[in-house]
N, C-alpha and C positions, 0 to 999 in steps of 0.2 A: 717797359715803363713801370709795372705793379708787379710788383713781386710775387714768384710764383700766383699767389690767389689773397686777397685781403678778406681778412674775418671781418664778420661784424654782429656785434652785439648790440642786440635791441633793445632800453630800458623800460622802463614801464611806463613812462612819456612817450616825447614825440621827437625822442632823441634816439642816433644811433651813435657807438661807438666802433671805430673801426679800426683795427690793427694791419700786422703785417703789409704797411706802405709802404711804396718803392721811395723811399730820402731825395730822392732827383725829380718826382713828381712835384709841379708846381700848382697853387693854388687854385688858378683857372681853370685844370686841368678836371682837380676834383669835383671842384663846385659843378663843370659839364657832364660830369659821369654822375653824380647824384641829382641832378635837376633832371635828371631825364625819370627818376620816381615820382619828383613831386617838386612843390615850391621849398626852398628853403629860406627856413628865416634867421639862419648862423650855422658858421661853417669856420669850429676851432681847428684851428691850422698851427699848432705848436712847432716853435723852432730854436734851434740851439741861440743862444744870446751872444755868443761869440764869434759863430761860424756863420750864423743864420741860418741852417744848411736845417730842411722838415726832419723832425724826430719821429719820422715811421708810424706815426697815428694821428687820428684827427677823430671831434665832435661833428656830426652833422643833427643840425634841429630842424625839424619840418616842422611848418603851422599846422601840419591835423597829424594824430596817430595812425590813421589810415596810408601814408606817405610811407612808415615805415615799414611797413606789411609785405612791398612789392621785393 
């Protein structure tokens, strides 16, 4: 379902960015595998406008910077 391994890039917020997503992972899927760090309070899920099909990264925001640490 995730390809080979998803990057992810921590901002200096209480956002992460994460790359190298499997296109066929659904949105439930993530939001389950990131709630297990912390509460999330947005979960950018970008998808092609024509296909709908996820464009292989997404925003995850947690309410405290501490969420993104783990």
């Amino acid at each position: 379902m995730i390809k080979n391994e998803m990057k992810i890039n921590k901002t200096k917020t209480n956002t992460i960015y994460v790359t190298n997503v499997d296109t066929n992972i659904t949105y439930l899927v993530l939001h389950e595998l990131f709630t297990q760090t912390g509460k999330i309070k947005n979960l950018k899920y970008p998808t092609d406008k024509i296909t709908l099909k996820h464009l292989g990264y997404c925003y995850v925001q947690y309410f405290t910077e501490e969420d993104c640490d783990y």
